[in-house]
N, C-alpha and C positions, 0 to 999 in steps of 0.2 A: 588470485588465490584468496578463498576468504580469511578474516581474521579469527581464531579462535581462542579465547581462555575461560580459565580456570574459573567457577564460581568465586573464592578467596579473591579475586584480581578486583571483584566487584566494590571495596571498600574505597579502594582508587577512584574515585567516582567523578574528578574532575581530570584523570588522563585518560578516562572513559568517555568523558565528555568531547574533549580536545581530539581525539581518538576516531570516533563518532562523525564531528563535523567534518574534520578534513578526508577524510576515506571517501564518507559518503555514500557508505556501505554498511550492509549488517555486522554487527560482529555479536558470532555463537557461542553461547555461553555453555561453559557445561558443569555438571554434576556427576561427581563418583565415575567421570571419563564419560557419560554421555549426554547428550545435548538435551542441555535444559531450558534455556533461553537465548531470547534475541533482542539485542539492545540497540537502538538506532539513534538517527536525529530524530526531533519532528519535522523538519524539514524534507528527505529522506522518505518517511513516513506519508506526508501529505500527496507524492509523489506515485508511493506505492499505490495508499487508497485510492484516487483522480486515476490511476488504471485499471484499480478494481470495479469502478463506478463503469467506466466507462464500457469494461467487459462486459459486466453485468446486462449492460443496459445493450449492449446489442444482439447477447444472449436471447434475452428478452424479446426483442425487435424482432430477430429469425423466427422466434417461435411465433408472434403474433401472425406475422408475413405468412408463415405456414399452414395459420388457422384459415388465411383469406384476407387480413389485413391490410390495408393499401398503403405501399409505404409511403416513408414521408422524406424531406428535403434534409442535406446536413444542418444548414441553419436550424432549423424548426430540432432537429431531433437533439441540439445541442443547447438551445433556449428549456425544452422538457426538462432535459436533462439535469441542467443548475435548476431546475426549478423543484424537480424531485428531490435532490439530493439536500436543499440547501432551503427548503421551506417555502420556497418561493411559489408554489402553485398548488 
């Protein structure tokens, strides 16, 4: 069940923190009773992103595959991959 509170709860910001880490889940913040925000680890967070990249990028892949593309090896496609994301190429 996710965690929910109050904007007000926000001032709390080190049992937010403690909160946070051990969960290791979002917790929804709201305003005026509806969802305002969402406050996380970075940790958490880095975890999210590294899924979003990786969607992305195979997103991506289909669609190239579909133009006629020839696909490539997981190796290779995940060398690209840090390499996009991360300045490397």
């Amino acid at each position: 069940m996710p965690t929910i509170m109050p904007i007000r709860d926000l001032r709390n910001t080190s049992e937010i923190s403690e909160l946070a880490h051990k969960m290791q889940e979002p917790i929804f913040i709201t305003k005026n009773g509806y969802s305002d925000l969402v406050v996380m680890s970075a940790e958490l967070y880095e975890r999210f992103a590294q899924i979003n990249r990786m969607d992305q990028a195979i997103y991506e892949a289909e669609a190239e595959v579909a133009e006629g593309a020839a696909p490539i090896s997981l190796n290779d496609a995940k060398v690209r991959l840090d390499g996009k994301y991360y300045g490397k190429v």
